[in-house]
N, C-alpha and C positions, 0 to 999 in steps of 0.2 A: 504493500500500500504506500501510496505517495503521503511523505509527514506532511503536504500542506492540505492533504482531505479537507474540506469544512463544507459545510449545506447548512442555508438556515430553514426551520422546521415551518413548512403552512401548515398541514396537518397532523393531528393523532387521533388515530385511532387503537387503541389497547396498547400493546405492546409494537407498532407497527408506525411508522413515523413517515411523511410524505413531502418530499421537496427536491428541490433544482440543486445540483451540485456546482456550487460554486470555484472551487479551486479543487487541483487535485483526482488523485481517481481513486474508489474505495472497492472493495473485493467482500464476497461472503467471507465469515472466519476472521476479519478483520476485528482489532480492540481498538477501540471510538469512546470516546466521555462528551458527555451531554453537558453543556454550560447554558446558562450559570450556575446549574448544579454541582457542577462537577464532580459527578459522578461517573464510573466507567461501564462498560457492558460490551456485549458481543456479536454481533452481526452474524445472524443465525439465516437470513432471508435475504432475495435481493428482488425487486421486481421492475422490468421498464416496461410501458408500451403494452401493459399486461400481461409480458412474458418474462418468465426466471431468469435470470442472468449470471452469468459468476462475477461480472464487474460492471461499473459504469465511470463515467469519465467524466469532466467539465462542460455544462451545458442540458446535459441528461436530468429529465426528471423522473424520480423514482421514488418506490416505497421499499423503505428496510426494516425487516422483521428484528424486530431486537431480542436479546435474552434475556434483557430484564427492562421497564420501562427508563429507568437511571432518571426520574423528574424530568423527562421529556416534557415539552409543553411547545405551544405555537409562540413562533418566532425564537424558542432554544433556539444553538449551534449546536448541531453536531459535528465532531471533529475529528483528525487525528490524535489518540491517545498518547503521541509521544511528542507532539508538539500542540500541543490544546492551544485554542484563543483563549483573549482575555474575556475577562466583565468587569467593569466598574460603571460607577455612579456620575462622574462627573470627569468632563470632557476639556480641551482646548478643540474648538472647529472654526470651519469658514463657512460661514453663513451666506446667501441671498437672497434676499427680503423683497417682497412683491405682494404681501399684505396692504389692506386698504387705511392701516394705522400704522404708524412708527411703532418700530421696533423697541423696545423700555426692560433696559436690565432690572431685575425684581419682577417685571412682571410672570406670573402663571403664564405656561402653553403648556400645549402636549404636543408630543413628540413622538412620530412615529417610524420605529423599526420595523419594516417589513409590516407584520399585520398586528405587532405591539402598541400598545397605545400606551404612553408611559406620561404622567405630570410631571413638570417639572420647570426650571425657568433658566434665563442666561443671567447669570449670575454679574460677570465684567462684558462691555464693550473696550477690548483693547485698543483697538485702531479701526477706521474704515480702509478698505481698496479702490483708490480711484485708478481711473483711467488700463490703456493698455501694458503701464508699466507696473498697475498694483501702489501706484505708491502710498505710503502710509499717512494716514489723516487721524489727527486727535478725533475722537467722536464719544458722545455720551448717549444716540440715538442711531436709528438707522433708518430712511425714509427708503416709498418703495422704490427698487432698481438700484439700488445699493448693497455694496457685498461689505463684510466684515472677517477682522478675527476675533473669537468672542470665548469664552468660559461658559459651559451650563453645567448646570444642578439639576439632577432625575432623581424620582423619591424613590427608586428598587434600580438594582444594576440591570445591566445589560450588557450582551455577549458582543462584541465587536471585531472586528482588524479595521487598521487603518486604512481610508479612504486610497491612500497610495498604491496600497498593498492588495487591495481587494474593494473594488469598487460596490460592489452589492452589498458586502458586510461591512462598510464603513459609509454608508450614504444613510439619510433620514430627510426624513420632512418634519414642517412645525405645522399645527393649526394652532390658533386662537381660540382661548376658551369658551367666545361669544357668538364663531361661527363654527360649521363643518368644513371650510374649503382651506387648501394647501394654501398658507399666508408664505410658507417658505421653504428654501431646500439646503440643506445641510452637508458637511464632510467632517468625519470626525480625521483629525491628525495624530491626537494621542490621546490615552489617560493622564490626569492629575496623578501627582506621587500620593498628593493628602486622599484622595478618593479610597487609597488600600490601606494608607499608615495609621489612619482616625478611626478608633471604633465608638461603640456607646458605653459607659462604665453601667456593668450592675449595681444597683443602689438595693440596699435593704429597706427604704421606708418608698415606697410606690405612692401615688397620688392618691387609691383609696384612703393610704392609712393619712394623708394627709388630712382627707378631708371628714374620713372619722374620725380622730383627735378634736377639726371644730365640728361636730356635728349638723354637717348643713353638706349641700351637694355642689359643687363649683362649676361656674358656669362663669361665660362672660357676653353682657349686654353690650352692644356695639349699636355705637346712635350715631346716626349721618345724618347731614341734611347741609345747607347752606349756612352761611356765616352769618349769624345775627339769628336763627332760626328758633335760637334756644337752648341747643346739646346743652352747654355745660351749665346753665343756670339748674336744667332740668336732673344734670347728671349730679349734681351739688345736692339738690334734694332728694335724688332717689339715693344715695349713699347713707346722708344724715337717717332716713328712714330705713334703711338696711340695717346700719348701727347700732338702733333704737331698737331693732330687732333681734338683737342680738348676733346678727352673721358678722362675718368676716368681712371683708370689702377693699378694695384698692382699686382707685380713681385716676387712669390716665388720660389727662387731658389735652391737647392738641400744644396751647401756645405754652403748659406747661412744662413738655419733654422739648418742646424746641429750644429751650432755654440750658439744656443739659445733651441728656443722647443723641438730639439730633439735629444740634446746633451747626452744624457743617451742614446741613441740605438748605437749597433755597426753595422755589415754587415754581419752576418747571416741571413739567409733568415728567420727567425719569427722577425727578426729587422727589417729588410726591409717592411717587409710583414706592421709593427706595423706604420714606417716610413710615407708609403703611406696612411694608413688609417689615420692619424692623419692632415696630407696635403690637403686629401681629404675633413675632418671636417670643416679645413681653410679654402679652397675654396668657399667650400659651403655658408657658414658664411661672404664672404666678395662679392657673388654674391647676397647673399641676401641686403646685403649693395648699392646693384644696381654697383658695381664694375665689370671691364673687368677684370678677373686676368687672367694671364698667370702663367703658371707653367713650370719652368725644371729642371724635377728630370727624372733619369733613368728609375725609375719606372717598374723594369724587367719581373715581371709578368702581363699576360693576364687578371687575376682574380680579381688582385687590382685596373688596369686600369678599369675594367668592374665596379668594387664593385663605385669606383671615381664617372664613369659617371651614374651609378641607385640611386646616390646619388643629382644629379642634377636637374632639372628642365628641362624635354623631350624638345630636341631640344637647348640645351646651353652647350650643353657640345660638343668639339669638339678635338677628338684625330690624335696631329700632328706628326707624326712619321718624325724624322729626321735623314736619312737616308745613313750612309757611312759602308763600308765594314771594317772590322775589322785591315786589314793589314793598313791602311787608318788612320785608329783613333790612333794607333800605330803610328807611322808617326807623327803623330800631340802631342803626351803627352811630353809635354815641362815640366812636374810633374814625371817623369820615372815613373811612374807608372805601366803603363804595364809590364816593364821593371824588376820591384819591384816582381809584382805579377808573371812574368816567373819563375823568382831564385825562388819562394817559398816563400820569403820575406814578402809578404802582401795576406792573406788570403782571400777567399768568394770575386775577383775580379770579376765584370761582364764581361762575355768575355775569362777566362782564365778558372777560376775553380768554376764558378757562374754561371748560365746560362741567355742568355738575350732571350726570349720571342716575338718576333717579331708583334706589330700589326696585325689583320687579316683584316680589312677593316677601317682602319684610315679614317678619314675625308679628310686628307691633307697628303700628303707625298713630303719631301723635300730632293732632295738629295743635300747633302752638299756638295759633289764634283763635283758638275756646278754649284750653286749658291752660290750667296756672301750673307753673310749675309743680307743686304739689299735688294736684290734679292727677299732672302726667304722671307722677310718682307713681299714687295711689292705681293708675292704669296700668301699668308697668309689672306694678308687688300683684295684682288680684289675677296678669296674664301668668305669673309665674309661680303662683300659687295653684294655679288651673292645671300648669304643666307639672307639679309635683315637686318642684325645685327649691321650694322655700318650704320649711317647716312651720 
């Protein structure tokens, strides 16, 4: 058998695995390992064209009877045993962008290998590629018809060779999480060294016993809406009543971590974008804590909110859309801000020349022009009370 054998898997059935051989040529009686399991087994069967075979070659599509399934699955690699592909998590590639939105490191995609469908995001925009010579451009976006070098982050590995190396197993697409169509196409060049070196520590005290210690269920309330709308007046009272309740609670509020963690972002949208995903880390990290957190940040994209709550724990994440009309929130900016952002004065405002993204199916929606802040509260504690979350 040729060590550079590899096929990536469309189908399984039982012990029986079906796909195009991409490099290499493989023999019944041959030993093969299934990635990213990596696990071995034995090539007991060979079939093309619906007839037996004793071999097949590059290009051939075929079914191989295995001897033991080895975590076969659609889109594994199956390989040579003595020279296996990799898998890892997180990549250096070159991207081409023909999505109908710029490209925004932190944002959620999914990424698809072959017929894997994997979450995950570009983590840096290193540089863009201009022109026929590639030359290198600082860049913090990627608009469509533009190529990049870039870093992504995927939530489970995946079996690879590099694009150079093997064009079918180092290619991908992106979609966007707001459509079904290819926004983009991909080449991976290498694994990160940290993608293999980084693992998770076992911890003795897990999040349940977190949250049994405070006797109460952690969740995090997440309020968006426009600037002036209310969040945080609202998120002020529903804490104080949290408290008064006896739960746990921690309050992150938008112009309050800007003053600390995330004082280096400004308000372009790959800031924003960077903004949310780093709030959402907090979240997550102080639900694992067995904590209530509430959060109000504007949070203007649909994709960020989404990427927030797949970051949670099914069933604790709850998106509170606070809900005033713009003329309204206007009205209320005791900050001129809006006012600021009319003249031109203050760039990338939500609402004027930023766009704000409207919830599509919130949990909760408050409108802020009939309720009082403790209103909302009171709406807020009896919706999650309903849901079992509150004792």
């Amino acid at each position: 058998m040729s060590s550079t054998f590899r096929m990536r898997i469309d189908n399984v059935n039982g012990d029986t695995v079906i796909g195009t051989v991409s490099a290499g040529q493989v023999a019944v009686s041959d030993q093969v390992k299934v990635v990213p399991s990596a696990l071995g087994t034995t090539i007991i069967g060979l079939t093309s064209n619906g007839l037996k075979v004793d071999h097949a070659t590059t290009g051939q599509t075929i079914e191989l009877k295995l001897k033991k399934a080895a975590g076969a699955e659609i889109s594994s690699v199956i390989c040579a045993k003595v020279n296996p592909v990799e898998s890892a998590d997180q990549f250096e590639v070159k991207i081409h962008w023909h999505g109908d939105q710029p490209l925004l490191a932190g944002r959620p995609y999914t990424f698809l290998f072959g017929k894997l469908r994997v979450s995950g995001s570009v983590t840096t925009i290193k540089y863009k590629l201009s022109g026929n010579k590639q030359t290198h451009l600082a860049a913090t976006v990627l608009e469509t018809g533009e190529q990049c070098i870039a870093t992504i982050s995927l939530h489970q590995p995946v079996a690879f060779t590099p694009f150079e190396e093997n064009q079918l197993l180092g290619a991908f697409n992106i979609t966007e999480t707001t459509g079904p169509g290819v926004a983009g196409t991909g080449q991976i060049k290498f694994a990160l060294r940290r993608a293999s070196n980084i693992h998770r520590q076992s911890l003795d005290l897990d999040r349940h016993a977190h949250a049994t210690q405070k006797q109460q269920k952690p969740c995090v309330l997440w309020l968006t809406g426009l600037s002036g709308s209310g969040k945080s007046t609202i998120a002020n009272a529903l804490e104080t009543r949290l408290h008064a309740l006896g739960h746990h609670t921690f309050l992150l509020d938008g112009d309050n971590v800007r003053h600390g963690l995330n004082r280096d972002l400004g308000f372009t949208d790959a800031d924003r974008v960077e903004n949310i995903r780093r709030i959402s880390e907090v979240a997550r990290l102080m639900s694992d804590a067995g904590l209530i957190v509430i959060t109000s940040f504007i949070s203007p994209f649909v994709s960020e909110r989404q990427m927030a709550r797949e970051l949670m724990t099914k069933g604790e994440f709850f998106e509170i859309y606070i809900d005033a009309p713009l003329e309204v929130c206007e009205k209320r900016d005791e900050k001129g801000l809006y006012a600021k952002a009319r003249a031109g004065q203050l760039k990338n405002f939500t609402g004027i020349d930023s766009a704000y993204e409207p919830p599509k199916k919130p949990e909760i929606v408050v409108d802020s022009t009939r309720l009082s802040p403790d209103d909302a509260a009171s709406l807020i504690i009896k919706h999650l009370k309903g849901k079992a979350r509150l004792r």
